[in-house]
C-alpha positions as CSV (number, residue, x, y, z in Angstrom):
1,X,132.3,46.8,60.8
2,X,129.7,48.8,58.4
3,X,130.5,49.6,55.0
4,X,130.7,53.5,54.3
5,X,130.9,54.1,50.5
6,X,130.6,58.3,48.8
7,X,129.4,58.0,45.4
8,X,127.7,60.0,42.6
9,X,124.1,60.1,43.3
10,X,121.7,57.9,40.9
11,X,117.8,58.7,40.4
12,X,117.2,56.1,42.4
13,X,118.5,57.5,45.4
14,X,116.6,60.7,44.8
15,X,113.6,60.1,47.1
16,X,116.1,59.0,50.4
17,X,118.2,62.5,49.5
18,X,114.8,64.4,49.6
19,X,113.8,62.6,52.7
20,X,117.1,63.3,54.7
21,X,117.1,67.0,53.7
22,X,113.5,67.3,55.1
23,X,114.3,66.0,57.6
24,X,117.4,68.3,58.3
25,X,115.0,71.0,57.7
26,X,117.1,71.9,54.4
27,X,115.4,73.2,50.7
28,X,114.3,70.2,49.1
29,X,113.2,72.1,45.7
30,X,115.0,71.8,42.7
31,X,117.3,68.7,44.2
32,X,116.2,66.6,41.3
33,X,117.1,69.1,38.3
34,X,120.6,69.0,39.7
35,X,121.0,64.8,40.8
36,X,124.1,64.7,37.9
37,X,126.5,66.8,40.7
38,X,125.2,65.0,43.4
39,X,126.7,62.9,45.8
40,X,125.1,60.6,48.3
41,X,127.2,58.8,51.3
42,X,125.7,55.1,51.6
43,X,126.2,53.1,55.1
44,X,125.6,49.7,54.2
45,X,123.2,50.8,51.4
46,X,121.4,53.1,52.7
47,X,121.9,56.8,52.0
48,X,123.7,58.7,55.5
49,X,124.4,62.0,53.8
50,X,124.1,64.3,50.8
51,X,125.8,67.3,48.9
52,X,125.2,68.7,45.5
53,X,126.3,71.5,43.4
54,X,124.0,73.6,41.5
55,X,126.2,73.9,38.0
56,X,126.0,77.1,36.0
57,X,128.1,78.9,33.7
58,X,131.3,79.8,35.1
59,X,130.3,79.1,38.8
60,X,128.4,76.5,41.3
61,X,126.2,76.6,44.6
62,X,126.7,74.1,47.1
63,X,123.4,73.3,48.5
64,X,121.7,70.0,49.8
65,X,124.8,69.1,52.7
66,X,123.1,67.0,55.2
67,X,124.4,64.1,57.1
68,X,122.0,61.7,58.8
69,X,121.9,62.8,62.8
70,X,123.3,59.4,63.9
71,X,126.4,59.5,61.4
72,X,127.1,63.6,62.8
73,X,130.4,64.6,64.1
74,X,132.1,62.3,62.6
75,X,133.3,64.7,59.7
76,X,130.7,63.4,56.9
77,X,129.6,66.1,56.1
78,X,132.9,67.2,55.5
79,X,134.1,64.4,53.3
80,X,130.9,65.2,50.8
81,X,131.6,68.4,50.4
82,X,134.8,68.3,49.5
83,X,134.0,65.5,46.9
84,X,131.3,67.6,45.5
85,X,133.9,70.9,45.6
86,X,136.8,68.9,44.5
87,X,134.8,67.4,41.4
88,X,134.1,71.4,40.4
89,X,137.4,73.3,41.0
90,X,139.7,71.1,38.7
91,X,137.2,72.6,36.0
92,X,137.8,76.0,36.8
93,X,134.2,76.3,38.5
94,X,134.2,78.7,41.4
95,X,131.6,77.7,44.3
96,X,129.4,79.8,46.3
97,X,126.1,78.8,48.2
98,X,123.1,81.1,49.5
99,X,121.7,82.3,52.4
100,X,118.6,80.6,52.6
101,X,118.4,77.2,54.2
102,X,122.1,77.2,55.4
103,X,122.5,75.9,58.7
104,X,125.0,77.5,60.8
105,X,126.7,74.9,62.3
106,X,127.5,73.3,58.7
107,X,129.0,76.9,58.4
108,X,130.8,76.3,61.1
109,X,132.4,73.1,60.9
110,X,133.0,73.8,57.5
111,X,135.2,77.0,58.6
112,X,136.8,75.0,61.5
113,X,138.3,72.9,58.8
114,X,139.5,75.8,56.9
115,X,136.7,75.6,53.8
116,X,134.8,79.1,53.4
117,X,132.0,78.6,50.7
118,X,131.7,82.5,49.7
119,X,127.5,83.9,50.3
120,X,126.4,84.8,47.3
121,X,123.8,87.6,46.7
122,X,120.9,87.1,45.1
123,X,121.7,89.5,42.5
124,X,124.7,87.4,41.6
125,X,122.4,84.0,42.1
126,X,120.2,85.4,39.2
127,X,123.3,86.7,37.3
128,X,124.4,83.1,37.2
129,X,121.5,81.8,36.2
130,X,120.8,83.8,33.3
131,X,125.0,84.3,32.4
């Protein structure tokens, strides 16, 4: 049986997380600035799914939740988000994510599992940013 380990992501697994979100069609900009709150899922060593948090004062975007299309439906996707939620909320964070480059069916499954990840406007985006 395969070996299916969620950790924090390292810079060396930068380039695989960059190659699975283009290839889920997902923002790959910024990923790098933001590797410290990321998390990677590793199948036998080799990275099956991503999800990072955007860290600000006071608040967080989820961003970068892809699962390799092979490792899908199996609730992956759903694991690594919570991880990369759980690690913020203890610390009084509150999470939000954007419009842009989120798929609907994360959306979705995400909701069908009773997780809502507020939209955040991006008035509020900036807001954050410069807080």
């Amino acid at each position: 049986m395969s070996h299916l380990a969620i950790d924090r992501a390292t810079p060396d697994d930068g380039p695989p997380m960059l190659a699975l979100l283009a290839a889920s069609g997902l923002p790959t900009a910024g990923l790098m600035e933001h590797l410290v709150s990321a998390y990677v899922a590793k199948r036998d060593g080799r990275i099956v799914g991503t999800a990072a948090l955007e860290l600000y004062e006071g608040g967080a975007l989820l961003r970068s939740v892809a699962v390799d299309e092979g490792e899908r439906g199996g609730g992956l996707g759903r694991l690594l988000t919570e991880r990369a939620i759980g690690e913020a909320l203890p610390q009084g964070v509150a999470v939000g994510r954007r419009a842009e480059g989120w798929r609907d069916d994360v959306a979705r499954a995400l909701h069908r599992i009773g997780l809502v990840v507020p939209l955040l406007g991006e008035h509020q985006v900036m807001r954050a940013r410069l807080g």
